[in-house]
C-alpha positions as CSV (number, residue, x, y, z in Angstrom):
1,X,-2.0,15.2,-6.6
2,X,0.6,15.5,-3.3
3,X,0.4,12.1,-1.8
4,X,-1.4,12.1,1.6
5,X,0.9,11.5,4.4
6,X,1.3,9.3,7.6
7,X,2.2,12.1,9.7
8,X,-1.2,13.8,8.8
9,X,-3.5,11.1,9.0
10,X,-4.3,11.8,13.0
11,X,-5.4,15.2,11.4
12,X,-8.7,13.3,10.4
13,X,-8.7,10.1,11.7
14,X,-11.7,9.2,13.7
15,X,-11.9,7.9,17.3
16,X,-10.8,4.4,17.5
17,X,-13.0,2.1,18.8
18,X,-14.3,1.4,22.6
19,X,-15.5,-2.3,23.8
20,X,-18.7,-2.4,22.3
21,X,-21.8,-2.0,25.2
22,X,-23.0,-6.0,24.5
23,X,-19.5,-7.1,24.8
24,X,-19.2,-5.4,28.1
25,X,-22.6,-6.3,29.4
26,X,-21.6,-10.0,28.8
27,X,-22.2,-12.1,32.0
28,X,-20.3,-15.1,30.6
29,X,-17.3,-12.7,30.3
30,X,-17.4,-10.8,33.0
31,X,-17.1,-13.6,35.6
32,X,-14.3,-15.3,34.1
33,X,-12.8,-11.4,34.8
34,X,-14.0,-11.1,37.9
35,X,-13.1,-13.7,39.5
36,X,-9.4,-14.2,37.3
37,X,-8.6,-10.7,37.8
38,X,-4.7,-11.7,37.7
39,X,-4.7,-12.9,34.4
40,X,-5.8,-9.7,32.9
41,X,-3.8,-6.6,32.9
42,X,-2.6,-3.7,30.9
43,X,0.9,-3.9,29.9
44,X,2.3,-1.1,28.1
45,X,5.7,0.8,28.1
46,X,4.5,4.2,27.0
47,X,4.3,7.3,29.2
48,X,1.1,7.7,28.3
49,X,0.9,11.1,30.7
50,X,3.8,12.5,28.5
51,X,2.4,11.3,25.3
52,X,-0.8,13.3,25.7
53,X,1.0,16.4,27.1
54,X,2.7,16.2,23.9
55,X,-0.7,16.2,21.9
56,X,-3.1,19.2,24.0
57,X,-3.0,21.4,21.5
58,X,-3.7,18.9,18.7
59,X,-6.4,19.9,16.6
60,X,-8.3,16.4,16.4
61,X,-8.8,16.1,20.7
62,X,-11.8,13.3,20.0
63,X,-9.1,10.7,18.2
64,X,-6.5,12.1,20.9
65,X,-8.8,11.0,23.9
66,X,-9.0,7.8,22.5
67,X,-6.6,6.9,21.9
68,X,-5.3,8.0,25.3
69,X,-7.9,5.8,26.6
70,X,-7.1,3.2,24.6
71,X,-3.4,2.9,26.2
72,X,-4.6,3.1,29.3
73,X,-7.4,1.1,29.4
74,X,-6.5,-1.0,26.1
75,X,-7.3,-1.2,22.5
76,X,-10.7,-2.8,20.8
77,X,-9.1,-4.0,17.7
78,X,-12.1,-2.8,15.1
79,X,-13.8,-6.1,16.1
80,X,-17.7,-6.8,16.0
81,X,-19.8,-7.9,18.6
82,X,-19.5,-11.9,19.0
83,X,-22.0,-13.5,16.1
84,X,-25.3,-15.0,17.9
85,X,-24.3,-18.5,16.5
86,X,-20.4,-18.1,18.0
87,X,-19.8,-20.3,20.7
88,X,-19.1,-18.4,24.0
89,X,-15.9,-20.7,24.6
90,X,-13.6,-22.4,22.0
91,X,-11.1,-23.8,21.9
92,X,-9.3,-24.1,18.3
93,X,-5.2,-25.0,19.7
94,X,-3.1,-27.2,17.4
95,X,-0.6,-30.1,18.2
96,X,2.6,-29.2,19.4
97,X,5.4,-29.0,16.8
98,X,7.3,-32.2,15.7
99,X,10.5,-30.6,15.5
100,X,12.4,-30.4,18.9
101,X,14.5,-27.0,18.1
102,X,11.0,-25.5,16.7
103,X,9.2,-26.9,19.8
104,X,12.7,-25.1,21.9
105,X,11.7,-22.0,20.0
106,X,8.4,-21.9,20.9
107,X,9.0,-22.7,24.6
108,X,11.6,-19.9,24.7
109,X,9.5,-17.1,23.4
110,X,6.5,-17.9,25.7
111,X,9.3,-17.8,28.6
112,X,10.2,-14.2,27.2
113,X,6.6,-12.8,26.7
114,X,6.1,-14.0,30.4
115,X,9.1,-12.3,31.5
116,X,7.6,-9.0,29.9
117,X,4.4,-9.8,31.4
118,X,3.1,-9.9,27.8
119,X,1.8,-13.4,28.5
120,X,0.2,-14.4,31.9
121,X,1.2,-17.0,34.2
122,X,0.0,-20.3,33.0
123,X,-3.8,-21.3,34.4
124,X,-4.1,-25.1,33.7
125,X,-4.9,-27.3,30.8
126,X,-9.0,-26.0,30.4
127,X,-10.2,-22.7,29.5
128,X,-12.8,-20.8,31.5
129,X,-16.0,-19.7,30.5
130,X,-15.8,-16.6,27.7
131,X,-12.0,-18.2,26.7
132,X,-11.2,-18.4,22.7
133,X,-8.0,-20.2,22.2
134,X,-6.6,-20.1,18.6
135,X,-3.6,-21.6,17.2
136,X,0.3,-20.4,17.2
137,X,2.8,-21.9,15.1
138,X,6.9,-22.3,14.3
139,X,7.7,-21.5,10.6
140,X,11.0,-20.8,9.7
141,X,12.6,-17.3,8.3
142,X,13.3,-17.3,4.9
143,X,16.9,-17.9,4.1
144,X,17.7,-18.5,7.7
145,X,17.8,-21.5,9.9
146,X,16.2,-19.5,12.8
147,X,12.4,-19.3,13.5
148,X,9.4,-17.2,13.9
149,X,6.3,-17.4,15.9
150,X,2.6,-16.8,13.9
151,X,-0.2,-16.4,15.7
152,X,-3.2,-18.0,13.5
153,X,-6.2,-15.6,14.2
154,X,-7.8,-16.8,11.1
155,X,-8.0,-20.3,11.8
156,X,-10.8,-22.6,12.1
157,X,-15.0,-21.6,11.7
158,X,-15.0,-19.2,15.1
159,X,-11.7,-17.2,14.2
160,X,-10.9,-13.9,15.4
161,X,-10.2,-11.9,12.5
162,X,-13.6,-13.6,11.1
163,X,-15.2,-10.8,13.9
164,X,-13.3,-8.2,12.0
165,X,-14.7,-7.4,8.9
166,X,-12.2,-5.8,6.2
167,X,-14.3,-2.5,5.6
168,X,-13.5,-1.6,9.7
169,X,-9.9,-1.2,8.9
170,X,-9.7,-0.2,5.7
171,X,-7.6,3.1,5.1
172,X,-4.5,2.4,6.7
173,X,-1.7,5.2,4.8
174,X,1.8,4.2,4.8
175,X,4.6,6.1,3.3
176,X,6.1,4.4,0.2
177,X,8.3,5.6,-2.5
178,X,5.5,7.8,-3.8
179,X,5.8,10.0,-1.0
180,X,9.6,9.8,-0.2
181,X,9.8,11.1,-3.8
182,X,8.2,13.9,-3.1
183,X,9.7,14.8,0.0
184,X,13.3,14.9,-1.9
185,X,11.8,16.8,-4.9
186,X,10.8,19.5,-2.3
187,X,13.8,19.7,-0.8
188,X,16.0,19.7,-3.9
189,X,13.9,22.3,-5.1
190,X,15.1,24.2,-2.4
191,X,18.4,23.2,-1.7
192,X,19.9,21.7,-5.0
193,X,23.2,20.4,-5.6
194,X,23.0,19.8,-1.3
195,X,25.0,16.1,-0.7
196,X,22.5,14.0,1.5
197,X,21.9,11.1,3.8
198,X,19.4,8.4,4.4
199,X,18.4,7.1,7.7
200,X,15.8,4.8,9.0
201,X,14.6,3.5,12.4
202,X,13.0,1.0,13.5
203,X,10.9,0.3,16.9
204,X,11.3,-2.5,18.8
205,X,8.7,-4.9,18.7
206,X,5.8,-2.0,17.7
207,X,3.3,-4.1,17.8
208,X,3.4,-5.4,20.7
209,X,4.0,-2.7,23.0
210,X,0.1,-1.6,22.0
211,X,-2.0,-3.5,24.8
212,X,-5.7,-4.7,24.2
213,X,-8.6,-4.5,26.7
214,X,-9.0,-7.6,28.8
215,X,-12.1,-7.9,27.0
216,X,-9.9,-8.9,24.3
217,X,-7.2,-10.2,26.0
218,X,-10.5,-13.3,27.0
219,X,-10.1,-14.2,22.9
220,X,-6.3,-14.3,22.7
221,X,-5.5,-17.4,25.0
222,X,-2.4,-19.2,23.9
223,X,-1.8,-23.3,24.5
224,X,2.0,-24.6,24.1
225,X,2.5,-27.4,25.5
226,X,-0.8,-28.4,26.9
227,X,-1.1,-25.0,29.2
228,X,-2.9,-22.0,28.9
229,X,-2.0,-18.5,28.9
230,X,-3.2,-15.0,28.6
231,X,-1.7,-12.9,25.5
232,X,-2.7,-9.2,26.9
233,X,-1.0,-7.3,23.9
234,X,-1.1,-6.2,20.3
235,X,0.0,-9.2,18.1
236,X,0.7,-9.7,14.6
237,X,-1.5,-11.7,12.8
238,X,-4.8,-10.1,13.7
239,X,-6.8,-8.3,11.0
240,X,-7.2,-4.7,13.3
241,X,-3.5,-5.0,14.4
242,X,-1.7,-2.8,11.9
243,X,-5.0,-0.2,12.7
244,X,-3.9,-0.2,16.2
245,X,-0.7,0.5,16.0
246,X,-1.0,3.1,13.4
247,X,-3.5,4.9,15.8
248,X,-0.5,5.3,18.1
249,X,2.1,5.9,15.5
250,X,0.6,8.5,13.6
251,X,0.1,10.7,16.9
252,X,4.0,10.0,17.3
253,X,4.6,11.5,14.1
254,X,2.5,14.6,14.4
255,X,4.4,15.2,17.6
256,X,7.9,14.7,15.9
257,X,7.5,16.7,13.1
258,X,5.3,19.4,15.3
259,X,7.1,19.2,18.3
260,X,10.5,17.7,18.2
261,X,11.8,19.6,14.5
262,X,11.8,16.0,12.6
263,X,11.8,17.1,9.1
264,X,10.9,15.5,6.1
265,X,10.1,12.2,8.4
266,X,8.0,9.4,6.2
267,X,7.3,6.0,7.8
268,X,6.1,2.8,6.8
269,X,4.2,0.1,9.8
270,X,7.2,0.2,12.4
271,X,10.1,2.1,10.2
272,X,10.5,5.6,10.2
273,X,12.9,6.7,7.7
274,X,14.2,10.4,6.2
275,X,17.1,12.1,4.8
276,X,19.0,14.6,5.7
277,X,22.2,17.1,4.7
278,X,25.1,14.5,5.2
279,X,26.7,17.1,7.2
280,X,23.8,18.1,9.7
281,X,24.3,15.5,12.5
282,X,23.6,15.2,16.4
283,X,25.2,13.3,19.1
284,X,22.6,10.9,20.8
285,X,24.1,10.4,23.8
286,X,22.5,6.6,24.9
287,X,24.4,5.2,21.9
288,X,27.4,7.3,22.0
289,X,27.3,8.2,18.3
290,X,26.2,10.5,15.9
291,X,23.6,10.5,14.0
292,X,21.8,12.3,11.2
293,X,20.0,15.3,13.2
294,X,16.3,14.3,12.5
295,X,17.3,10.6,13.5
296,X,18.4,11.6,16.8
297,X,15.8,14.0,17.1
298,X,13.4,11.2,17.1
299,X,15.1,8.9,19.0
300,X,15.7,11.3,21.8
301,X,12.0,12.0,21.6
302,X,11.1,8.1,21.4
303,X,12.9,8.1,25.2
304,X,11.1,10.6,26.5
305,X,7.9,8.7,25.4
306,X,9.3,5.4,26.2
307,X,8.8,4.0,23.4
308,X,11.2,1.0,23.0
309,X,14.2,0.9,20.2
310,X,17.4,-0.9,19.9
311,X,20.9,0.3,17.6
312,X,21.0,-2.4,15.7
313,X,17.1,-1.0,14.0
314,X,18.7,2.2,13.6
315,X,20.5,2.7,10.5
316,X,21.7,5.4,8.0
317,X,24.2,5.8,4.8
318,X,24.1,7.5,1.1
319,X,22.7,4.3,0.0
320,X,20.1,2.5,2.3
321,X,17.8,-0.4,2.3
322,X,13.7,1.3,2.8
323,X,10.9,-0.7,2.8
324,X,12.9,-3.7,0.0
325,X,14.2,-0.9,-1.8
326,X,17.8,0.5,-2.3
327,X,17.0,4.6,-2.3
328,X,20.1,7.2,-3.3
329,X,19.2,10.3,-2.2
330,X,21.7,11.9,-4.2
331,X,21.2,10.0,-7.4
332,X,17.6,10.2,-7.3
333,X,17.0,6.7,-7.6
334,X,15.1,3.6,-5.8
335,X,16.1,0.4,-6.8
336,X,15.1,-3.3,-7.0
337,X,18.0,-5.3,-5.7
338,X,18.6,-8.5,-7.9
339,X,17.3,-11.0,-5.3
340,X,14.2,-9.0,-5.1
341,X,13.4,-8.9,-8.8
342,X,14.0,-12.7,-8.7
343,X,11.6,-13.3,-5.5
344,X,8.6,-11.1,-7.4
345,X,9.5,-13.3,-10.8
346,X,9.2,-16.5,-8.7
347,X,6.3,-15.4,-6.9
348,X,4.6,-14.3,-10.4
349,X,5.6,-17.8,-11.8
350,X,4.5,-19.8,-8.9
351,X,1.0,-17.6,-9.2
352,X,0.8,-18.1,-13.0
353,X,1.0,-22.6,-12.4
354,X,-1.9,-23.9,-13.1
355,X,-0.6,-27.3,-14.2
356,X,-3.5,-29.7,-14.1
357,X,-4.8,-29.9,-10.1
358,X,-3.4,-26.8,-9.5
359,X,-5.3,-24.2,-10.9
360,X,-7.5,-22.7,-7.2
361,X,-5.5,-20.3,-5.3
362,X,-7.3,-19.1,-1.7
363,X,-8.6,-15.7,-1.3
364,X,-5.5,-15.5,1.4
365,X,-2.9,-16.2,-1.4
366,X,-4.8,-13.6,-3.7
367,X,-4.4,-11.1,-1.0
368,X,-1.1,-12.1,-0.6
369,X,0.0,-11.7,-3.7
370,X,-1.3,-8.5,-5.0
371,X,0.1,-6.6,-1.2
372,X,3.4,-8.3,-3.0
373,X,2.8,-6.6,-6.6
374,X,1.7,-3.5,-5.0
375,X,4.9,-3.1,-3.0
376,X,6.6,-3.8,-6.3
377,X,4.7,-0.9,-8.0
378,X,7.0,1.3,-6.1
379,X,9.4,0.6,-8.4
380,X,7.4,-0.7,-11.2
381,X,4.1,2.6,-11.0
382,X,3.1,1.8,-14.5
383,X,2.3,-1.7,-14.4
384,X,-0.3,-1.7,-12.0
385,X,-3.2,-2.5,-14.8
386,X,-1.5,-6.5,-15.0
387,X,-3.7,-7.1,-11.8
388,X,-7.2,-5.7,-12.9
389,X,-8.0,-9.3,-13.5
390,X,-7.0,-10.8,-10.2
391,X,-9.0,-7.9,-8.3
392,X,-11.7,-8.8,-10.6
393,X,-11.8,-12.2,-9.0
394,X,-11.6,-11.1,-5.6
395,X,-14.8,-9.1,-5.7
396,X,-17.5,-10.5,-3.8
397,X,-15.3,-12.8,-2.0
398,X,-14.9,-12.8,1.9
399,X,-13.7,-17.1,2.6
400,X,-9.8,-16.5,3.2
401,X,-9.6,-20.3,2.8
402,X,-11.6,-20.8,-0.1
403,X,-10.3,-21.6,-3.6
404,X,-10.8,-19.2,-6.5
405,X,-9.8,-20.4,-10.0
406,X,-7.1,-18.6,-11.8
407,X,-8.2,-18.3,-15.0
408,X,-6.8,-17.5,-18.7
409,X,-6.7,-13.7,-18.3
410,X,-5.1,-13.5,-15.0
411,X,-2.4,-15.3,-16.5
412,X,-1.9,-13.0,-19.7
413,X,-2.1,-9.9,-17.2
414,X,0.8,-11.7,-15.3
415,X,2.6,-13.0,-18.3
416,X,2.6,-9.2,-19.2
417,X,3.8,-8.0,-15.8
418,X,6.6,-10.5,-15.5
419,X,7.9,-9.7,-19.5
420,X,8.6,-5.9,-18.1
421,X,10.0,-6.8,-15.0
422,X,12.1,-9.0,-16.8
423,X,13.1,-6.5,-19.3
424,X,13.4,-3.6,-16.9
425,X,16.5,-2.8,-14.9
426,X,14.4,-2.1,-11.8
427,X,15.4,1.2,-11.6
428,X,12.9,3.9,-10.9
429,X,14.0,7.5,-11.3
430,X,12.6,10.6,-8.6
431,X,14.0,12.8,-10.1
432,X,10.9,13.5,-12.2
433,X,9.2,17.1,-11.2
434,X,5.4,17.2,-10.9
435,X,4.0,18.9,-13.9
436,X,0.9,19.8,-15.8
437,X,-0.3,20.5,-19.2
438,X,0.5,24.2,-18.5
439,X,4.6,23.6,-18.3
440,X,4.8,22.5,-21.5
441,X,7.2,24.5,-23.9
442,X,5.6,24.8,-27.5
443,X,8.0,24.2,-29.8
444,X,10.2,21.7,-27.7
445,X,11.3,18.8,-29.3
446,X,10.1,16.8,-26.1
447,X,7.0,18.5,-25.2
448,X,4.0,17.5,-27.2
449,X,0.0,17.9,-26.1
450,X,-3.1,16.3,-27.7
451,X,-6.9,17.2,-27.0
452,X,-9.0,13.9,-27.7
453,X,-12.5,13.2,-27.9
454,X,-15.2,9.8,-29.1
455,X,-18.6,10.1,-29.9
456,X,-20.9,7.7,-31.4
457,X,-19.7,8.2,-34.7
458,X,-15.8,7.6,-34.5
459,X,-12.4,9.2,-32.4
460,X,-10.7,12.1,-32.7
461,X,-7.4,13.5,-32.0
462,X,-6.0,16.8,-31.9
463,X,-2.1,18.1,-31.7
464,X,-3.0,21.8,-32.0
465,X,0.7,22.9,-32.0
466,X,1.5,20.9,-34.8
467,X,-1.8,21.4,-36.5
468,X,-2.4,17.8,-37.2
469,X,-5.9,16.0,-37.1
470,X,-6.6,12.1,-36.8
471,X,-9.8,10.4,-37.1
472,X,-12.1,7.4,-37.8
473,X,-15.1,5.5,-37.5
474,X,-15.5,3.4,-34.2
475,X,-13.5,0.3,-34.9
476,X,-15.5,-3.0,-35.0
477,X,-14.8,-5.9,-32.6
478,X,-14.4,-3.1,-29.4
479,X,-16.4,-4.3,-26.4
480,X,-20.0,-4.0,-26.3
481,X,-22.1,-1.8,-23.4
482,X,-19.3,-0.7,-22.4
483,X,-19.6,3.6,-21.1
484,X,-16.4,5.4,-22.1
485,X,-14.2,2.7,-23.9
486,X,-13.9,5.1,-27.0
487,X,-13.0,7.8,-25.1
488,X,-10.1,5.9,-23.2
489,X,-9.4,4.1,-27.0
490,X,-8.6,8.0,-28.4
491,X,-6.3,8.6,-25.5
492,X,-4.3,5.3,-25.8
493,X,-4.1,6.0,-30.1
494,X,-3.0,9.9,-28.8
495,X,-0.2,8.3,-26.6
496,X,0.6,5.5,-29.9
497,X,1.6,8.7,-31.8
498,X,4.6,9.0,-28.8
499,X,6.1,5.6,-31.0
500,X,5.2,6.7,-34.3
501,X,7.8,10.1,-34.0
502,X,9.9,8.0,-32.2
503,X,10.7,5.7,-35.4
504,X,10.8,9.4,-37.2
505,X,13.5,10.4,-34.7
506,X,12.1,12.6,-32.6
507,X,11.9,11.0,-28.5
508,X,8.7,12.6,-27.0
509,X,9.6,13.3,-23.3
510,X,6.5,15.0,-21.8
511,X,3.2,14.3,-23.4
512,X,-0.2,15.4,-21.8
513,X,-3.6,14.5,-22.8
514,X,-6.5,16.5,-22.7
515,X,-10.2,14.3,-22.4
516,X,-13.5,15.8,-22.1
517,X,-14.6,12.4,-20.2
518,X,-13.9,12.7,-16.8
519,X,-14.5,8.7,-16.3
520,X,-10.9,8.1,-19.0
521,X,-9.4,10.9,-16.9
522,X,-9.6,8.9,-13.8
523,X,-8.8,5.7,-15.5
524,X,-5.5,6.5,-16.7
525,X,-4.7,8.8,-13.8
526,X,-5.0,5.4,-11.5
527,X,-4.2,3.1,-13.9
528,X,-6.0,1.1,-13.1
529,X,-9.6,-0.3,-14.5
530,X,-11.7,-3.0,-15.3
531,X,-11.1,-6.0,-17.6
532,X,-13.2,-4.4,-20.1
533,X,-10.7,-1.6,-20.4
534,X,-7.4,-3.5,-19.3
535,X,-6.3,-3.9,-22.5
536,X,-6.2,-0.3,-23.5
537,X,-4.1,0.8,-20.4
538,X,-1.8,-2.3,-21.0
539,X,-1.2,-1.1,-24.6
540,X,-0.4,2.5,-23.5
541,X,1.9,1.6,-20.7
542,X,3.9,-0.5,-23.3
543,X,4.3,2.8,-25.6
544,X,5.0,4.5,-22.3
545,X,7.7,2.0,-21.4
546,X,9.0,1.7,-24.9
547,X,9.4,5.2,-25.3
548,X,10.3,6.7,-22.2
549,X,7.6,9.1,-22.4
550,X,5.6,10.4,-19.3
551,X,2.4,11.0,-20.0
552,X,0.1,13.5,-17.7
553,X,-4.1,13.1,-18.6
554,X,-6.1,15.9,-17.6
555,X,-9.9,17.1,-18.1
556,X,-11.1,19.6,-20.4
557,X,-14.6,20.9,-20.7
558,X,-16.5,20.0,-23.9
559,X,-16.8,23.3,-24.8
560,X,-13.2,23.7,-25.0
561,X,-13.0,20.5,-27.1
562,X,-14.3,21.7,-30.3
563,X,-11.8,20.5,-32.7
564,X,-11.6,17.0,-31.3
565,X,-15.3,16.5,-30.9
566,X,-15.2,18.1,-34.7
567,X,-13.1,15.3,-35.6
568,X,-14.6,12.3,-33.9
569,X,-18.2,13.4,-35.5
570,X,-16.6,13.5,-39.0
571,X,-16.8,16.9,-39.2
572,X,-14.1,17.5,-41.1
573,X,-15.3,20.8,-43.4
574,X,-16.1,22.4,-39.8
575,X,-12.1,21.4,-38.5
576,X,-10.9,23.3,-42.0
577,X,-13.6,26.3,-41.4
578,X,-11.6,26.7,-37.8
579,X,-7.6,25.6,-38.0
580,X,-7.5,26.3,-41.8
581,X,-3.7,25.0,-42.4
582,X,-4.5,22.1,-40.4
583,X,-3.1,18.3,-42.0
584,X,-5.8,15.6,-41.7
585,X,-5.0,11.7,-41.2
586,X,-6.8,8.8,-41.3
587,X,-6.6,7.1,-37.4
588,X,-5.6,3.7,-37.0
589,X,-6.4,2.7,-33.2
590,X,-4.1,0.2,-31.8
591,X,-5.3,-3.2,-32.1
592,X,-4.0,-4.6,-29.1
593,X,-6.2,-1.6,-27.2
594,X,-8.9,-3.5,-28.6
595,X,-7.9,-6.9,-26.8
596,X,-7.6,-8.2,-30.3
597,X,-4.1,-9.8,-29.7
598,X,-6.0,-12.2,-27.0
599,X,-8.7,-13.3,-29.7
């Protein structure tokens, strides 16, 4: 299925939220505003007039209004309505830092946030009525001896993003690989043998430049050294923040590839990033260079919206850096660089230590690290079943701060990621066209397809163009009340017959699968399932691996299925009665699909 894209997503996206009528209609809050008025404001560097010039004709005016309204009036960042037992002041600032260059640091960037007016004038040592004050710390950048500034909107029992809950801003869509991939597939399908160029861009402190309503602004007080002060914008580290800047972004995008002639634009939180011809290129006049046309395009019409970028952000070459990843356009490829691979090996060791004392990571650190593999699975797609276990853990859990145990089989899943990453060169191909059962070539030595089917008497498996039959009785030791584990066990054997021909000598390239069970269908199209059924996706993806095959499941009706269902029934005089020259085998399911090899 096409992969949906950021620059659609205003298409559907519904209104984003107002200040919700209690929050308004709160006295405490509303004095503190009234009679503070200079401490709140809307700060914003958009031309917010222009913008929704740029957007009357869009086809979703309800999220266009409010979003309008929003940057006028500022954003409500997917928040709930204070809880009853929520304080209506508090104040949860930390000491100062020790260090005097981090304690520098962190005087310098409140100087620059006042300078932008991001931050207001400081009002005195106590907060007023309706205040929330939460923490901001120094931590240094990795592999850098400068610093960076976190604003802790999850600390303590009365935290912001504790206000937010996760379901309000699910759905974010950003462009990764998947969907660059495609992009170049389309345009090589058009324009092949065509020499191209990367670019990216990057805007200048994104989220920041989104304001929030003063009702808001109230939560986000900020204490460095001793003194209060207002924070009236956007910031990282709260839970609705990347919601509110995708709000914005996405309308940019519709207008850039809509309005400005931005083709084949993808984009990912604050980066924007293409290709284009190496030879099509624009002057952009500000930085008195060229530039790859769509680059400029955009960045001409980031001016006109005023919508803040620097030159060192904006990049291009025939080998670029997007999102962690080295991407040739021209070889089709997206690779790991060698520091990366060792960062995700570290981070999978450090994940996997559960030396005596240290076997309780937080619900934070779970988060953290599976947004880490699943950033890897741009590179890695096929291993995405080694963290069914640690999503299995997560259910159910909302603490950030609270320990959950890692146990035994969130450790094999991550033993078993970590040996392919090792073993893999961290290349991923995009070359790859999109296909379906129906573009296989009978009679190729690389095309092969296989109809499969379980029933409560054993598996079945059909290769209709060879005429060959497997079968057998439902294996003992499979996992009990489980709903479709046979029929996902006869399409893991089906794709285990991908190894056997290639010990024979012939290297299935394409094989596709046809289930009557729409449940294995889904499984294997996501890869990505249960514990229960873990261990058969593990044990195809190492035949898939091994063998360099790609492997396409798709759904049959079971009326269609007859020679499978046949087969997994032990009807075996009723196969002969319909494919008469037909060669039967005895089936062997893999044992490791079974989970047998953790027993």
């Amino acid at each position: 299925k096409p992969t949906r894209r950021f620059a659609d997503v205003s298409l559907t996206h519904p209104p984003v939220p107002d200040v919700p009528r209690a929050v308004r209609e709160d006295p405490v809050v509303n004095a503190t505003l009234r009679d503070h008025p200079d401490l709140f404001k809307i700060v914003c560097p958009i031309d917010v007039d222009r913008f929704a010039a740029y957007l009357d004709d869009h086809p979703n005016q309800d999220f266009v209004q409010s979003v309008v309204r929003a940057l006028r009036e500022g954003f409500w960042p997917y928040a709930d309505v204070k809880p009853a037992d929520y304080p209506d002041t508090w104040d949860e600032r930390r000491p100062a830092p020790q260090e005097e260059k981090a304690a520098q640091f962190l005087r310098a960037q409140r100087d620059e946030e006042i300078a932008l007016d991001r931050y207001s004038e400081g009002f005195g040592a106590e907060l007023f009525p309706g205040m929330y004050s939460m923490p901001v710390h120094v931590v240094p950048k990795p592999h850098s001896e400068k610093f960076r500034l976190v604003n802790d909107q999850s600390a303590g029992a009365y935290s912001l993003n504790s206000m937010i809950r996760p379901e309000a801003i699910k759905g974010a869509v950003l462009d990764g690989i998947p969907a660059l991939g495609e992009s170049l597939r389309k345009f090589r399908r058009a324009h092949a043998g065509e020499q191209l160029i990367m670019w990216k861009s990057d805007v200048s402190q994104a989220y920041r430049r989104m304001p929030v309503s003063p009702y808001w602004q109230i939560r986000q007080v900020v204490t460095i050294d001793g003194v209060r002060y207002v924070d009236r914008c956007n910031l990282f580290g709260g839970r609705g923040s990347l919601r509110v800047w995708a709000a914005f972004d996405c309308l940019v995008a519709w207008i850039a590839e809509n309005k400005a002639g931005v083709d084949f634009k993808l984009n990912y939180v604050d980066d924007d990033f293409g290709f284009a011809p190496i030879s099509d290129v624009m002057w952009y006049e500000p930085y008195k260079r060229y530039f790859p046309t769509p680059q400029a395009r955009l960045l001409t019409l980031w001016d006109e919206l005023r919508i803040p970028h620097e030159l060192t952000k904006q990049l291009h070459g025939t080998d670029l850096p997007i999102i962690g990843f080295n991407v040739d356009p021209n070889a089709m490829t997206v690779t790991l660089p060698d520091e990366g691979k060792a960062r995700l090996l570290d981070a999978i060791d450090s994940f996997c230590d559960i030396t005596p004392g240290n076997r309780r990571r937080s619900l934070a650190e779970f988060q953290a690290f599976t947004g880490y593999a699943n950033w890897a699975f741009n590179v890695y797609p096929l291993l995405k079943p080694a963290l069914s276990n640690v999503y299995e853990k997560m259910i159910g859990k909302s603490d950030r701060l609270a320990g959950i145990y890692v146990n035994a089989a969130i450790v094999r899943d991550l033993q078993w990621l970590r040996s392919h990453v090792l073993k893999s060169p961290g290349v991923h191909f995009l070359s790859a066209n999109a296909w379906s059962p129906a573009d296989l070539v009978q009679g190729s030595l690389g095309d092969e397809f296989a109809l499969t089917d379980a029933s409560g008497h054993g598996l079945g498996i059909y290769f209709p163009w060879l005429r060959l039959g497997f079968h057998c009785e439902l294996p003992d030791g499979a996992p009990t009340e489980t709903i479709f584990f046979f029929e996902a066990l006869a399409i893991c054997a089906a794709i285990h017959k991908a190894r056997d021909w290639r010990k024979a000598g012939r290297c299935i390239k394409r094989l596709a699968i046809l289930s009557d069970n729409s449940n294995s269908v889904a499984v294997f199209n996501s890869l990505r399932a249960s514990p229960t059924y873990n261990p058969i996706l593990k044990s195809a993806v190492d035949v898939m691996v091994e063998c360099a095959v790609d492997v396409r499941v798709d759904h049959i009706p079971g009326e269609l299925n007859v020679i499978a269902d046949a087969l997994s029934r032990g009807k075996l005089a009723l196969v002969r009665e319909r494919v008469p020259d037909i060669t039967l085998f005895h089936l062997t399911p893999p044992r490791d699909a079974l989970g047998a090899a953790q027993l």
